[in-house]
Phi, psi and omega in degrees: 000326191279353183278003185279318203299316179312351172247065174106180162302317179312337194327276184329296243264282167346291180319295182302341187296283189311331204265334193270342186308346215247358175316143158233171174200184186242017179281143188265345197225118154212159193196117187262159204187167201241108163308115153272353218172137181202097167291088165253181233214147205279314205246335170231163204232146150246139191215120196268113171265099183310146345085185155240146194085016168070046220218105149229141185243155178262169190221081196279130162232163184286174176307304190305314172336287188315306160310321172288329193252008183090345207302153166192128180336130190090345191283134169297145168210168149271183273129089173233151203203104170308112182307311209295312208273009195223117161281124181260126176224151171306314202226157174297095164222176167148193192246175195300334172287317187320146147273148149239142184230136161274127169167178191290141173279130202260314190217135180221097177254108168228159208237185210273351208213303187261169169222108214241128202231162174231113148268128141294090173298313178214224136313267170300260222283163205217139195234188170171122179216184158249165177284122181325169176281124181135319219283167201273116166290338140309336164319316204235079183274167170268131180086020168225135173332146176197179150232136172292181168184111183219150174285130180318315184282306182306343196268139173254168177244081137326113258204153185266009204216000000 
């Protein structure tokens, strides 16, 4: 890494790549993606994050982020999102704030008190939640259809620069 710096101006900026390549988080759910969209706001941003596959999800940030981090329509960002902050439901419901993502359930692993489920949204995208307070345990098998649901104010947002 350090024979990078040599080349040049770019050098560092290569070095800083490799150094952010190497981010870990304790979030279960990430995803990079391309701004398709950015609505403002005098105090919050809604920011439509492109997927793969016709796959997006929204994000509210303040303006000042949203200003700070650079965003601007077409820019690749990442997308992070904590399995505690994603309700796994047998059927398509939320509010009007919600992502909702459809798909087969892949994986469910449960304990005396929580049930932590894996959707396959798509090919490449993958989801990871827990099962609403409520929903019927039996409902949410593996190989049967479910929804996700997670709030726009849960997604953090993020830049490779």
């Amino acid at each position: 890494m350090e024979s990078l710096t040599r080349f040049g101006p770019n050098g560092a900026r290569h070095l800083d790549l490799l150094h952010h390549m190497t981010l870990q988080t304790s979030a279960r759910n990430c995803y990079e993606g391309t701004i398709g969209a950015i609505e403002s706001g005098r105090i919050n941003d809604r920011i439509r994050l492109d997927l793969d596959e016709g796959v997006s999800l929204n994000a509210t940030l303040t303006h000042a982020s949203t200003e700070r981090l650079g965003l601007t329509e077409g820019r690749c960002a990442l997308a992070f999102l904590k399995a505690q902050a994603v309700r796994i439901r047998p059927q398509t419901s939320g509010d009007a704030d919600s992502n909702l993502w459809t798909g087969r359930i892949d994986h469910r692993a449960d304990d005396d008190t929580l049930t932590e489920i894996s959707l396959d949204i798509t090919p490449k995208v993958r989801i990871t939640g827990l099962a609403a307070p409520g929903a019927p345990r039996g409902s949410l098998l593996a190989g049967t259809t479910a929804t996700a649901c997670f709030q726009a104010t849960d997604v953090l947002i993020g830049t490779f620069d």
